[in-house]
PDB file of N, CA, C and O in Angstrom:
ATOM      1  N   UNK A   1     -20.327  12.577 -10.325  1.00  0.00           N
ATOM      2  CA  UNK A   1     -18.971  12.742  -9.829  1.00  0.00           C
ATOM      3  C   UNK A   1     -18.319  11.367  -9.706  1.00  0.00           C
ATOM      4  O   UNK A   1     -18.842  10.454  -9.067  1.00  0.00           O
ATOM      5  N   UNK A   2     -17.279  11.271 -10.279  1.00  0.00           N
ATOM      6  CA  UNK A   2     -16.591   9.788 -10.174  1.00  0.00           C
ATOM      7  C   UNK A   2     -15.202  10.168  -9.797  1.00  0.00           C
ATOM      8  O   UNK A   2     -14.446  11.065 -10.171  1.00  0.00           O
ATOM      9  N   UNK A   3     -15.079   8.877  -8.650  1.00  0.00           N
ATOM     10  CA  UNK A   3     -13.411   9.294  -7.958  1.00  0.00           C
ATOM     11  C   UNK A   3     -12.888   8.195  -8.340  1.00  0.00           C
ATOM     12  O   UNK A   3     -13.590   7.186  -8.271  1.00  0.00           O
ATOM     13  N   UNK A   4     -12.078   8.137  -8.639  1.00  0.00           N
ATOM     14  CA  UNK A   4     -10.582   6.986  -8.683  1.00  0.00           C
ATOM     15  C   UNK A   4      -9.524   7.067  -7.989  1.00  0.00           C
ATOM     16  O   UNK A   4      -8.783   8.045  -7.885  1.00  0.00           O
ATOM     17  N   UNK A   5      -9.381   5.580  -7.276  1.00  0.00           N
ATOM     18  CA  UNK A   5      -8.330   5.849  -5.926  1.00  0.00           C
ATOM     19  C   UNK A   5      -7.569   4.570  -6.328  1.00  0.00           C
ATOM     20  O   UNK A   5      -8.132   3.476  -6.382  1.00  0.00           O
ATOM     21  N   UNK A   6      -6.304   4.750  -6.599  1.00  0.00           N
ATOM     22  CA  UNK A   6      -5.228   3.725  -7.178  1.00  0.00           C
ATOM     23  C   UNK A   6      -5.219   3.230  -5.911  1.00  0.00           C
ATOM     24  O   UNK A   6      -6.095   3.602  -5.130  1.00  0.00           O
ATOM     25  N   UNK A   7      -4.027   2.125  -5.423  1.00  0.00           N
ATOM     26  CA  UNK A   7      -3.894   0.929  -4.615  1.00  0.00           C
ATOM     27  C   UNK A   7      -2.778   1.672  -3.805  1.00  0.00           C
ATOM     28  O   UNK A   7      -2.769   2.014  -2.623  1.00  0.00           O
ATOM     29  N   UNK A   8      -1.743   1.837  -4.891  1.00  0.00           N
ATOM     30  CA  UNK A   8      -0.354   2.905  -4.334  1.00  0.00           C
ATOM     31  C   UNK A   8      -1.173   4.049  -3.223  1.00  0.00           C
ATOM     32  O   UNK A   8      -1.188   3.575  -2.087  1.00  0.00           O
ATOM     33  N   UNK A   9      -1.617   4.965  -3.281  1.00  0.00           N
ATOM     34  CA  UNK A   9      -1.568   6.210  -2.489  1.00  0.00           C
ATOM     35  C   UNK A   9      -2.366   5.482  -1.235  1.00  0.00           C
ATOM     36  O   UNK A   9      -1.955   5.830  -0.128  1.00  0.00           O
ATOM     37  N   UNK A  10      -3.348   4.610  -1.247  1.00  0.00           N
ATOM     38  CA  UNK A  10      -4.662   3.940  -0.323  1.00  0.00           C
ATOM     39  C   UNK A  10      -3.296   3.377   0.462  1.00  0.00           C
ATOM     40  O   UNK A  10      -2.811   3.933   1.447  1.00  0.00           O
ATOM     41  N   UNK A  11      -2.841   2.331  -0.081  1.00  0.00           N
ATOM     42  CA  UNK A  11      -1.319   1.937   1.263  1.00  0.00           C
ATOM     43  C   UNK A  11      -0.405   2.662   1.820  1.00  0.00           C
ATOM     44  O   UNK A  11       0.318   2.240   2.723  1.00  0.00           O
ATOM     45  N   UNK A  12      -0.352   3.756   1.365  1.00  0.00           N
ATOM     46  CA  UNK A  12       0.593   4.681   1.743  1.00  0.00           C
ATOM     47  C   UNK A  12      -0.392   5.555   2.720  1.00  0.00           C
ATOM     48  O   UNK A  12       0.157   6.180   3.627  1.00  0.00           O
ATOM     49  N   UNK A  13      -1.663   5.625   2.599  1.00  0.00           N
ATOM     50  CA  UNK A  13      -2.136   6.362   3.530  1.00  0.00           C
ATOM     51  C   UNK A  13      -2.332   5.441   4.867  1.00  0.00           C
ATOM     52  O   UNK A  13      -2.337   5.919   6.001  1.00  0.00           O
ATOM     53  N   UNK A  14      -2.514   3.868   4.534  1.00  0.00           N
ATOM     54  CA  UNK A  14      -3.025   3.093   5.757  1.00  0.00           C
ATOM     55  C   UNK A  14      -1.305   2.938   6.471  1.00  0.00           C
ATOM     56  O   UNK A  14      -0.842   3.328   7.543  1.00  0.00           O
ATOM     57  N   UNK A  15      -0.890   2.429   5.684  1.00  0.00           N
ATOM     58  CA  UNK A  15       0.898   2.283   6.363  1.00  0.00           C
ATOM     59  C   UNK A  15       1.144   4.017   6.923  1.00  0.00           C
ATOM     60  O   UNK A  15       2.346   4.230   6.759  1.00  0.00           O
ATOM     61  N   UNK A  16       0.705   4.845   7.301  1.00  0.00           N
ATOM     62  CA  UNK A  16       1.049   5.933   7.410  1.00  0.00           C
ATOM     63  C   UNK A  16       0.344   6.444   8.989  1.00  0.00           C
ATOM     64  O   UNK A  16       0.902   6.963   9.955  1.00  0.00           O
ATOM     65  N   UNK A  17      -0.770   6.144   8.826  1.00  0.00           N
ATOM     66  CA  UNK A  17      -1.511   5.953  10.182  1.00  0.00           C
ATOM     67  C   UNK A  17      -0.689   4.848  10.862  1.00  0.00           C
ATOM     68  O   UNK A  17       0.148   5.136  11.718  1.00  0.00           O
ATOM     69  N   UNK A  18      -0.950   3.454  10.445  1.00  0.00           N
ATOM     70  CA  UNK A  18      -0.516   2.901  11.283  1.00  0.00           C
ATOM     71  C   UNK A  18       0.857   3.250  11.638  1.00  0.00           C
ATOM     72  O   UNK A  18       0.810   3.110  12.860  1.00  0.00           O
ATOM     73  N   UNK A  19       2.015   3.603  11.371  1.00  0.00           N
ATOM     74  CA  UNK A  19       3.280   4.201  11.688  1.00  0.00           C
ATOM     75  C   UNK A  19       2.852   5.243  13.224  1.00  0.00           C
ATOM     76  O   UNK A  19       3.203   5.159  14.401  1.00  0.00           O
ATOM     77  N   UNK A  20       2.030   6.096  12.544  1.00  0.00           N
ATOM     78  CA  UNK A  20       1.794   7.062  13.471  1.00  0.00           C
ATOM     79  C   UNK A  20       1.393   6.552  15.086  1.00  0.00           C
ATOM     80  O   UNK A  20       1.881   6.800  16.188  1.00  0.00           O
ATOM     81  N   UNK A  21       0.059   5.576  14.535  1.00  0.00           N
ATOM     82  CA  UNK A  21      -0.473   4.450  15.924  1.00  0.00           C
ATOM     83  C   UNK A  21       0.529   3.742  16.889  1.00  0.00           C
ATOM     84  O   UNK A  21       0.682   3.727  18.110  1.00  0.00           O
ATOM     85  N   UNK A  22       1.248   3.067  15.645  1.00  0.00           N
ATOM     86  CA  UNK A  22       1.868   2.262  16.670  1.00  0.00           C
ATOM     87  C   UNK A  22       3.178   2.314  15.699  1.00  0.00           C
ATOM     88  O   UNK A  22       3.280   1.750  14.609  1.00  0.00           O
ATOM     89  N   UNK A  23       4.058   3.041  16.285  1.00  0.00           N
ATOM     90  CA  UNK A  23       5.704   2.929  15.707  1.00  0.00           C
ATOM     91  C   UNK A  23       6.430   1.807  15.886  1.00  0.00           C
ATOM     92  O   UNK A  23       7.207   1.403  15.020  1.00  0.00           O
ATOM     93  N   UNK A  24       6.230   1.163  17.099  1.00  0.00           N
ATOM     94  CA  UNK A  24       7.133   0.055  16.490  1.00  0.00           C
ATOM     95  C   UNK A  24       6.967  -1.209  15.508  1.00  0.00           C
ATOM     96  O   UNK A  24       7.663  -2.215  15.365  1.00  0.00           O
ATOM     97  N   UNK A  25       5.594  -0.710  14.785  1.00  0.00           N
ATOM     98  CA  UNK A  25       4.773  -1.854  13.722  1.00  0.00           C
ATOM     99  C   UNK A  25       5.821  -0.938  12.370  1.00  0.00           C
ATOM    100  O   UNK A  25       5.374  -0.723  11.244  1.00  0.00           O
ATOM    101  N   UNK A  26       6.914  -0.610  12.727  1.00  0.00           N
ATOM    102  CA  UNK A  26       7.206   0.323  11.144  1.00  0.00           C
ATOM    103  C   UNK A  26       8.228  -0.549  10.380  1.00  0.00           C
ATOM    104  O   UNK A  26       8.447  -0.212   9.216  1.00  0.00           O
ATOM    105  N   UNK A  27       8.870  -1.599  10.861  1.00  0.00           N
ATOM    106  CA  UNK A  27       9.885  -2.357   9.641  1.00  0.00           C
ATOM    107  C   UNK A  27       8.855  -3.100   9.150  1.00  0.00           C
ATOM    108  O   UNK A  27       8.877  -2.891   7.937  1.00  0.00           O
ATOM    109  N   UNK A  28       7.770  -4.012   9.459  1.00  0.00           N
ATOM    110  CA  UNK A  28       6.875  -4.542   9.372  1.00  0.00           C
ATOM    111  C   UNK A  28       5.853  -3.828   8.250  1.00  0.00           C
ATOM    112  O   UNK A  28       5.586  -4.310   7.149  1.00  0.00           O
ATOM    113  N   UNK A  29       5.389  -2.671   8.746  1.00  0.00           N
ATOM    114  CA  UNK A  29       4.946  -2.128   7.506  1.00  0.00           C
ATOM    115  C   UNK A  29       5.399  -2.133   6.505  1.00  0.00           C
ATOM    116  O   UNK A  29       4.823  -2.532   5.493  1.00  0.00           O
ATOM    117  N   UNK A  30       6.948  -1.531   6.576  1.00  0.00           N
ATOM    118  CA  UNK A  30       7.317  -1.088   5.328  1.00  0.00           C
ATOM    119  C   UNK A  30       7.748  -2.332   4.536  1.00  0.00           C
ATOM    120  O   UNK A  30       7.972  -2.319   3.326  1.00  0.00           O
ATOM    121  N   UNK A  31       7.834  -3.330   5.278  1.00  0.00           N
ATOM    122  CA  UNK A  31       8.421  -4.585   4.383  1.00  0.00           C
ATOM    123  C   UNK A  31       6.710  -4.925   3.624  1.00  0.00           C
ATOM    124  O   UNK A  31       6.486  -5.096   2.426  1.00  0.00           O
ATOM    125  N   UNK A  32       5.878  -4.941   4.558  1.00  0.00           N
ATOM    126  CA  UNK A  32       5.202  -4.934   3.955  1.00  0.00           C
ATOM    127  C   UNK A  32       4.452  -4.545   2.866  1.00  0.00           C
ATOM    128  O   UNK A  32       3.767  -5.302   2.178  1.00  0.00           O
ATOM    129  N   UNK A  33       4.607  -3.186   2.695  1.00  0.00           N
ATOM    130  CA  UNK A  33       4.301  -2.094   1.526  1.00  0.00           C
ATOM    131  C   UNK A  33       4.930  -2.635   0.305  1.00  0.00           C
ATOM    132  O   UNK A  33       4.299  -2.989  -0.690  1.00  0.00           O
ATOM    133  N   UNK A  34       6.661  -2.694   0.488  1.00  0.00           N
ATOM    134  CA  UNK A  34       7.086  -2.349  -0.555  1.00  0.00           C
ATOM    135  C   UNK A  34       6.679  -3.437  -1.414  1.00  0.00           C
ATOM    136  O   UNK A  34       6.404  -3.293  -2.605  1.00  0.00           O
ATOM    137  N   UNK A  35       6.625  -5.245  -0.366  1.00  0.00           N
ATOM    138  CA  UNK A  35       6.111  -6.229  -0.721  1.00  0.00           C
ATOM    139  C   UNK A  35       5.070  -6.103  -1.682  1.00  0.00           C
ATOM    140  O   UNK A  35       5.077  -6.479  -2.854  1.00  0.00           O
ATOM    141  N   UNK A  36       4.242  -5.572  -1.090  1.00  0.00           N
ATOM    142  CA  UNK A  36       2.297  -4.744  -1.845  1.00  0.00           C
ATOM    143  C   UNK A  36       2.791  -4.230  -3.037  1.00  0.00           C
ATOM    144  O   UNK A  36       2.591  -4.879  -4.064  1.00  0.00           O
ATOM    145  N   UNK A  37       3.449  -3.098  -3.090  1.00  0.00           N
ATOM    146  CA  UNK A  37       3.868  -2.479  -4.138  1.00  0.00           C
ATOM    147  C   UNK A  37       4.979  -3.377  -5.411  1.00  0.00           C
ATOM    148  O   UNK A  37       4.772  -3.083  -6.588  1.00  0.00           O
ATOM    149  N   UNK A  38       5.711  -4.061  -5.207  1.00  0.00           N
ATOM    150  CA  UNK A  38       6.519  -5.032  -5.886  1.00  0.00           C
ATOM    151  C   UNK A  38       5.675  -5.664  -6.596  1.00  0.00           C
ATOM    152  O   UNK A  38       5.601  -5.544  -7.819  1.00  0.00           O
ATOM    153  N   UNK A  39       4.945  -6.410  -5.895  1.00  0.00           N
ATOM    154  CA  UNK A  39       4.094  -7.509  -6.674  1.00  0.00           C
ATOM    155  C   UNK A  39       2.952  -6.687  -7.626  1.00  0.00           C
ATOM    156  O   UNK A  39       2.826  -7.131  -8.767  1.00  0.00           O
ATOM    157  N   UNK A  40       2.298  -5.782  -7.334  1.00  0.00           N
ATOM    158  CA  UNK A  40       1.809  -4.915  -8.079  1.00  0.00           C
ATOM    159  C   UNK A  40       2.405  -4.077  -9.406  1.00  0.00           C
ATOM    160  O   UNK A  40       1.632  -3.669 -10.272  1.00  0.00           O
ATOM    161  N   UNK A  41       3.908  -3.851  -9.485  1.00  0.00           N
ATOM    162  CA  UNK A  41       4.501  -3.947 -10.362  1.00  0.00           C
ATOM    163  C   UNK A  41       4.747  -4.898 -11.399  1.00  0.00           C
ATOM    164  O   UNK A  41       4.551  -4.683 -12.595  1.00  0.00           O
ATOM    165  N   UNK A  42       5.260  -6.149 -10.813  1.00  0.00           N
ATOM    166  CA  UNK A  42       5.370  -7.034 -11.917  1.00  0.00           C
ATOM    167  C   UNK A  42       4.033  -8.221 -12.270  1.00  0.00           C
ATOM    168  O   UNK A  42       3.975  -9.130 -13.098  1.00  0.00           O
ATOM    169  N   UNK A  43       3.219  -7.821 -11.420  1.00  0.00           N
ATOM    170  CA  UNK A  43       2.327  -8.486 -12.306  1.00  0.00           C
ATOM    171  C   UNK A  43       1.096  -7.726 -12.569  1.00  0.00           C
ATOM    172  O   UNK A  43      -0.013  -8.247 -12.689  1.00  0.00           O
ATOM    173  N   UNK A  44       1.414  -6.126 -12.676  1.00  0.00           N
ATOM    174  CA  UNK A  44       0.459  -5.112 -13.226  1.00  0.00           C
ATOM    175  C   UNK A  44      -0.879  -4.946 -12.262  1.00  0.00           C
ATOM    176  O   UNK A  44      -1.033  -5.920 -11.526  1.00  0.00           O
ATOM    177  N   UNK A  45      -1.995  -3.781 -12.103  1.00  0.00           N
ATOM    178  CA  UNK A  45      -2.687  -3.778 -11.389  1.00  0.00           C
ATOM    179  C   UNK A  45      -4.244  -3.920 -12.127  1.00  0.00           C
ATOM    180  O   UNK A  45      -5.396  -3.756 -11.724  1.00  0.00           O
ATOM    181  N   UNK A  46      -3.756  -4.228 -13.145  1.00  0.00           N
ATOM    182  CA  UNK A  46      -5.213  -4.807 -13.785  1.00  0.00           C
ATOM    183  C   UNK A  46      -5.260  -6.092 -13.836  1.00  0.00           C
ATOM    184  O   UNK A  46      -6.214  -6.491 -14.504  1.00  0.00           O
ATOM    185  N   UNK A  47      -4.546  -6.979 -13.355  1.00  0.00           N
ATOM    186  CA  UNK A  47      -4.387  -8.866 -13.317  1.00  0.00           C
ATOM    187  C   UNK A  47      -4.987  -8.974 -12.127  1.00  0.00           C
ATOM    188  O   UNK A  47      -5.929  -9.754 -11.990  1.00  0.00           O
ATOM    189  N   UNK A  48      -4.426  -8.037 -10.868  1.00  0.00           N
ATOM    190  CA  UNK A  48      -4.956  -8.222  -9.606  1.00  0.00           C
ATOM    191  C   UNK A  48      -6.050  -7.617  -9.094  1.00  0.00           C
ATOM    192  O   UNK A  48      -6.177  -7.573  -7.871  1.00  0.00           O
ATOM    193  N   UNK A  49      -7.173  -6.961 -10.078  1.00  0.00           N
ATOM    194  CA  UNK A  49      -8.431  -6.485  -9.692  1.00  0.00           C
ATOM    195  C   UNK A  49      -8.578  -5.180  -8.952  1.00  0.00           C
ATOM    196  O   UNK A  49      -9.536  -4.744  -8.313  1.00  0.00           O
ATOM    197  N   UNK A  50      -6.870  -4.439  -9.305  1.00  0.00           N
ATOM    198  CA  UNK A  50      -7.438  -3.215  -9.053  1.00  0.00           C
ATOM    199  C   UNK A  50      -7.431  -2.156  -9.848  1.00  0.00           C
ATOM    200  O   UNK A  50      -7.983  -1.114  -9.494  1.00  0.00           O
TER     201      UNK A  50
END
């Protein structure tokens, strides 16, 4: 059995808890995410080892 877990859905699940934990960590997250996600766009997710 082999699973594959992209980078996208894994941050969206941790930024998602933490929202839930602690709400006022949520501009912070999300700047953070989209940050995660941006850079993962333009410089692809096979350069950055995932």
């Amino acid at each position: 059995m082999n699973i594959t877990l992209g980078i996208g859905p894994l941050a969206s699940l941790v930024a998602g808890v933490l929202i839930l934990v602690a709400p006022r960590l949520l501009n912070y997250i999300v700047a953070i995410y989209l940050i995660v996600i941006g850079l993962i766009g333009i410089f692809g997710a096979n350069k950055l080892g995932f």
